[in-house]
LOPA-403212 format. One record per residue (C-alpha): residue number from 1; residue in three letters; x, y, z. Coordinates in Angstrom, 1 decimal. Example, Ala and Ser with C-alpha at 12.3 -4.5 7.8 and 13.67 -1.06 7.14 Angstrom:
2
[voro 1; 'Ala'; [12.3; -4.5; 7.8]] [voro 2; 'Ser'; [13.7; -1.1; 7.1]] 
//
This chain:
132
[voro 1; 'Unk'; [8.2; 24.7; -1.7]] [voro 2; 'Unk'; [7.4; 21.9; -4.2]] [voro 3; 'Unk'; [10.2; 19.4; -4.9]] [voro 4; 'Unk'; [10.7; 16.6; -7.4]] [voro 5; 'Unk'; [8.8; 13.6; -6.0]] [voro 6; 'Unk'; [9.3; 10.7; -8.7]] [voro 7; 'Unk'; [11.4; 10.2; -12.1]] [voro 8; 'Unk'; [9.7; 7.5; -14.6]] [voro 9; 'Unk'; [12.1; 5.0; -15.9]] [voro 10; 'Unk'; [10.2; 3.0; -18.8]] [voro 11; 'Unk'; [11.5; -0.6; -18.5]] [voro 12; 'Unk'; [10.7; -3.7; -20.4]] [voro 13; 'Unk'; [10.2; -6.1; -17.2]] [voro 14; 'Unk'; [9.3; -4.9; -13.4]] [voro 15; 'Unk'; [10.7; -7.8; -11.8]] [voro 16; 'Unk'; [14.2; -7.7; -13.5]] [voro 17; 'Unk'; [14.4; -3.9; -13.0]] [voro 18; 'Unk'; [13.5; -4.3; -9.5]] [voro 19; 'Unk'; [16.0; -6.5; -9.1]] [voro 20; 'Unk'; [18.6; -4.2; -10.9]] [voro 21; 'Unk'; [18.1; -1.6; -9.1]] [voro 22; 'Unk'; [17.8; -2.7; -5.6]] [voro 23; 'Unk'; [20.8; -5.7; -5.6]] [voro 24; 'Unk'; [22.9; -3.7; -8.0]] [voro 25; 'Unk'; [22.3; -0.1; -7.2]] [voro 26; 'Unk'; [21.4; -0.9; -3.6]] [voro 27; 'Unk'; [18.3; 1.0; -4.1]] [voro 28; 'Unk'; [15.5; 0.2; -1.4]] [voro 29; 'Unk'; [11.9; -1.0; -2.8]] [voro 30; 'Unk'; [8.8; 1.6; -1.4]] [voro 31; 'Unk'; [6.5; 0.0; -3.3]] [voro 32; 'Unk'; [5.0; -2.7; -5.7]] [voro 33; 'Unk'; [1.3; -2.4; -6.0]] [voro 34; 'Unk'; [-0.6; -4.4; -8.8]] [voro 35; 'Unk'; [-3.1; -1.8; -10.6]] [voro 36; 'Unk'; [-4.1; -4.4; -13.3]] [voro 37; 'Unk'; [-3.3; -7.8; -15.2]] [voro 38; 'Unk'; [-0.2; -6.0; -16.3]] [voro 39; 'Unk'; [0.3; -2.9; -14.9]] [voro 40; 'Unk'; [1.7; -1.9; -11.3]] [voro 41; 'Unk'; [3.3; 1.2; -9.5]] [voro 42; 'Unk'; [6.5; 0.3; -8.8]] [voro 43; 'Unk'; [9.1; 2.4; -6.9]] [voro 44; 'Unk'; [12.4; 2.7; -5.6]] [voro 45; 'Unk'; [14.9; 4.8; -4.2]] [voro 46; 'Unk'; [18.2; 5.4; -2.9]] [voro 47; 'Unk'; [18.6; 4.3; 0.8]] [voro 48; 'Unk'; [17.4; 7.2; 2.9]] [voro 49; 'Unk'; [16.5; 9.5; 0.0]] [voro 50; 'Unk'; [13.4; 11.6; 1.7]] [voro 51; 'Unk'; [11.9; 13.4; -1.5]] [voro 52; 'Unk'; [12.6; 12.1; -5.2]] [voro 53; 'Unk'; [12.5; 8.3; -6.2]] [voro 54; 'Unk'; [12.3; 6.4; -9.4]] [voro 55; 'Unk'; [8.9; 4.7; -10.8]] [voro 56; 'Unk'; [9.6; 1.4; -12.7]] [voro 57; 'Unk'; [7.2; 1.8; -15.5]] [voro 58; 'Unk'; [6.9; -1.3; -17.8]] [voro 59; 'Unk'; [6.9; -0.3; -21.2]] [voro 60; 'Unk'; [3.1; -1.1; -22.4]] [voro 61; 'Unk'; [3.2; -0.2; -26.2]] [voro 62; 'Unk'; [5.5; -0.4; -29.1]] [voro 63; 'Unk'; [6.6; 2.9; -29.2]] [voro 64; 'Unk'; [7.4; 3.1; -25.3]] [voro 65; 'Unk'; [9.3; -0.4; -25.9]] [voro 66; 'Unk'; [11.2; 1.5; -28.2]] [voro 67; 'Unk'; [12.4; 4.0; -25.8]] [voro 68; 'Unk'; [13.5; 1.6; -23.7]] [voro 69; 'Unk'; [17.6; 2.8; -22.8]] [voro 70; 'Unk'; [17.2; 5.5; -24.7]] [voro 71; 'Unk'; [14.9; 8.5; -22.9]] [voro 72; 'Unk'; [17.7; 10.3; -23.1]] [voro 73; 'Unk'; [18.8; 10.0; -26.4]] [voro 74; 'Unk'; [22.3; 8.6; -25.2]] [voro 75; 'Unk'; [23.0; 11.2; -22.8]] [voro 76; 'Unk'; [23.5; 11.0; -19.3]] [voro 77; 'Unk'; [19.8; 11.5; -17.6]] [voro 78; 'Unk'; [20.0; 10.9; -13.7]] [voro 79; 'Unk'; [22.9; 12.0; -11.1]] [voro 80; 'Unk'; [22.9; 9.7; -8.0]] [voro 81; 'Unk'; [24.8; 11.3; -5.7]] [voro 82; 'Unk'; [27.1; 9.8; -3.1]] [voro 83; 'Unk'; [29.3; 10.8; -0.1]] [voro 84; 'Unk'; [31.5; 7.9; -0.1]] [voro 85; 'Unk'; [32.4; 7.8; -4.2]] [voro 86; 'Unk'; [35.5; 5.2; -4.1]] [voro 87; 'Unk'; [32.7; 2.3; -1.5]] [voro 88; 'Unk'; [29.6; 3.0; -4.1]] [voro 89; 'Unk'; [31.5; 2.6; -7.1]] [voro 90; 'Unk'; [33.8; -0.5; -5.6]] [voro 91; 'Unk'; [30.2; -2.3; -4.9]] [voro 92; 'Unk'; [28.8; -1.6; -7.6]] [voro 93; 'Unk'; [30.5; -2.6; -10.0]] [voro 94; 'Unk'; [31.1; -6.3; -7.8]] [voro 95; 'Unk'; [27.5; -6.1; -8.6]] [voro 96; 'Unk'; [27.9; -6.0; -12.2]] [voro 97; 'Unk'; [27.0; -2.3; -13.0]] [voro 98; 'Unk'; [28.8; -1.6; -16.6]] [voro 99; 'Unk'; [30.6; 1.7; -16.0]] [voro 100; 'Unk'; [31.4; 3.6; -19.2]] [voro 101; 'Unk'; [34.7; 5.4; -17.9]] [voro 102; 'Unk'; [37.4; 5.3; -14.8]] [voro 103; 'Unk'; [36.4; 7.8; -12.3]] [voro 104; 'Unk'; [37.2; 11.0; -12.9]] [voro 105; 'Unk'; [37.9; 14.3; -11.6]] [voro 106; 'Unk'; [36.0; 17.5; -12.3]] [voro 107; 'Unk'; [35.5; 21.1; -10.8]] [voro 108; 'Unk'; [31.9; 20.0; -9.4]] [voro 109; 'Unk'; [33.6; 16.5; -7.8]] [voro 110; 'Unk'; [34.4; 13.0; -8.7]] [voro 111; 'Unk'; [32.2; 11.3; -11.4]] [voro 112; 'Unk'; [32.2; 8.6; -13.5]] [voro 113; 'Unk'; [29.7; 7.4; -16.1]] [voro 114; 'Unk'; [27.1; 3.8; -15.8]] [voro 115; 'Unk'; [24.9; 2.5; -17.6]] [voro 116; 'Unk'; [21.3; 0.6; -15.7]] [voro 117; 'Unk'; [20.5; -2.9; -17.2]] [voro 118; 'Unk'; [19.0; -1.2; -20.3]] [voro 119; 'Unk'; [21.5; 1.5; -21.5]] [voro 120; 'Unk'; [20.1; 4.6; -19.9]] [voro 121; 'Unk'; [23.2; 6.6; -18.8]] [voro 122; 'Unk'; [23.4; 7.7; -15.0]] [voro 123; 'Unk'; [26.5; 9.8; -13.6]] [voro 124; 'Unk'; [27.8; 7.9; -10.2]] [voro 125; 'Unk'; [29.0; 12.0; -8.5]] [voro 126; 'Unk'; [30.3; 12.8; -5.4]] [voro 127; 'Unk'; [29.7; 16.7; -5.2]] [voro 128; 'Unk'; [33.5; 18.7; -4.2]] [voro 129; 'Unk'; [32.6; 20.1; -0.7]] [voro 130; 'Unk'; [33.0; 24.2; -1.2]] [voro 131; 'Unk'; [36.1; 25.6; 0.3]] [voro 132; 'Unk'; [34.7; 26.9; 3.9]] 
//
């Protein structure tokens, strides 16, 4: 079966994204190749993840700078998941991630929602186990 394999994130900087998302986030960098003079194929992921993972793309025009924190249109736009809610939100936000709201709980588990260093929106969720 075909499964999601990468989610673009337009950024306006590689290096400061990179560094958002792997000290903050405690994402792992898979890779930073150099296609041009200012292009490269950046990528990360969440430690362990084994299919999809984010591409880093720097903003190249005026209209993608624009977009910048807002692909969404101020909704939330990614779900990192987590089995440990209460030690992922505790070091993130030591690492400076702006959360929106207090955790909270909802029918499909305990959420709460952050913003990256541009102002996408990401949900923080650890899924409720079903009743076995």
């Amino acid at each position: 079966m075909p499964y999601l394999g990468l989610v673009t994130v337009v950024v306006r900087d590689y290096d400061e994204a990179i560094s958002f998302y792997v000290d903050a986030l405690g994402f792992e960098l898979r890779e930073d190749t150099r296609l041009d003079e200012h292009k490269r194929w950046v990528v990360v992921a969440p430690r362990g993840a084994s299919e999809t993972a984010v591409l880093l793309a720097r903003a190249a025009t005026p209209h993608q700078e624009s977009r910048v924190g807002e692909q969404t249109g101020g909704r939330v736009g990614m779900f990192l998941y987590t089995e440990d809610f209460d030690r992922d939100h505790a070091r993130m936000r030591a690492a400076g991630v702006a959360f929106l709201e207090t955790p909270r709980e909802e029918d499909y588990g305990k959420v709460a929602v952050f913003e990256d260093l541009y102002g996408n929106r990401w949900d923080l969720l650890q899924p409720r186990r079903a009743a076995t």
